[in-house]
N, C-alpha and C positions, 0 to 999 in steps of 0.2 A: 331496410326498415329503420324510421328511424325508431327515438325512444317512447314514443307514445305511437301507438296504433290502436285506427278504428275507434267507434262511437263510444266503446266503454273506456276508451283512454288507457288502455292497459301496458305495462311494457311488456314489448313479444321477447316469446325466447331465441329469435334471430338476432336480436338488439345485445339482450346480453352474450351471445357468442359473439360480436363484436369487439363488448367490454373485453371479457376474455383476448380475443385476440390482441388489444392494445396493450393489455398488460402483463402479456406472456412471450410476444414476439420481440425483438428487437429492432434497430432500424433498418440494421442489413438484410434480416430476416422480409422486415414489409417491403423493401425496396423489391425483394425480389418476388415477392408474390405480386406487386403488381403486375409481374409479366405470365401470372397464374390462369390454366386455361381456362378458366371459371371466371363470366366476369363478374360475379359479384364477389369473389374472394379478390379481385381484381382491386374494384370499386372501395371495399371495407380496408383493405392495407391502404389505398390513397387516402382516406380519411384518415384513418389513423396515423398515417405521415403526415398528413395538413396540421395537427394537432403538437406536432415536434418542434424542437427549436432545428436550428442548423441542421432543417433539408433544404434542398433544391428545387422547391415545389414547381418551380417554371419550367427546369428540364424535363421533369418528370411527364407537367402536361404535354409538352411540346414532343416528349418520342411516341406519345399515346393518340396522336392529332388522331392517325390515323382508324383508333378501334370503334368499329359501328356497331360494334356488337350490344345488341337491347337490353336493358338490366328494366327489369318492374322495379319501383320504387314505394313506398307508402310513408309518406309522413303527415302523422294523426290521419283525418280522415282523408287526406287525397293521395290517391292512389293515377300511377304515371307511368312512361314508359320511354326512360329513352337512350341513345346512344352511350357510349362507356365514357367516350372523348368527352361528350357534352355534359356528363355528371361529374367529371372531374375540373371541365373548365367551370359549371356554376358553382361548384365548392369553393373554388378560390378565388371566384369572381370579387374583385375589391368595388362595387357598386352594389351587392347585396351585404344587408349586414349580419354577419354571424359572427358572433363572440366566443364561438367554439376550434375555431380554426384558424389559422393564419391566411391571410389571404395574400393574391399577388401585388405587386406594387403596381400603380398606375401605367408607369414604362413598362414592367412586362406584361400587363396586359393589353397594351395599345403593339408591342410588339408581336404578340400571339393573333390580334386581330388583324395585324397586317397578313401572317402567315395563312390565316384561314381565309381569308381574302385574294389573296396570291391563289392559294389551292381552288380555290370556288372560279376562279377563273383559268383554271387551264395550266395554271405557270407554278406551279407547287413542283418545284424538282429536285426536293431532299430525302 
């Protein structure tokens, strides 16, 4: 969720467990809840690392290519559904703009879309 949900605009109390978790965990701490078997505790430590100085947001997507696992979404009124890989590849998608997060550099993202293209074709063998 993010920080406005649904029609009365309200922020949810899932939003601020977030806040919380950015300002209580650490970065070793997020690094490794990403490999949390929950993906939305999954999904919230990659945000919350997007927002850091000095991570490595590209390797991070790139060990995660593979998680299908579904996370619901809702930000304000739209509500959504999708793989873990893919909410973490559009968070740091450098052709959407968000001011909240650090996004990938053009080269790692042309390099990540080679990989998922290699994959989608049969020939992914890392």
């Amino acid at each position: 969720m993010g920080s406005i949900a649904g029609f009365a605009a309200i922020k949810p109390e899932q939003y601020e467990n977030f806040e919380a978790l950015k300002e209580t965990a650490s970065k070793e701490e997020l690094l490794l809840l990403t490999n949390h078997s929950n993906a939305v505790v999954r999904c919230y430590s990659f945000w919350a690392l997007a927002q850091c100085r000095n991570v490595d947001l590209f390797s991070i997507v790139k060990a995660h290519i593979n998680d299908t696992t579904q996370v619901a979404t809702e930000f304000s009124c739209l509500l959504s559904s999708e793989k873990t890989s893919d909410f973490y590849i559009n968070l740091v998608n450098p052709k959407y703009e968000n001011f909240e997060v650090r996004q990938l550099s053009e080269e790692e993202f042309n390099k990540l879309d080679s990989i998922l293209i290699l994959k989608k074709q049969g020939q992914f063998s890392r």
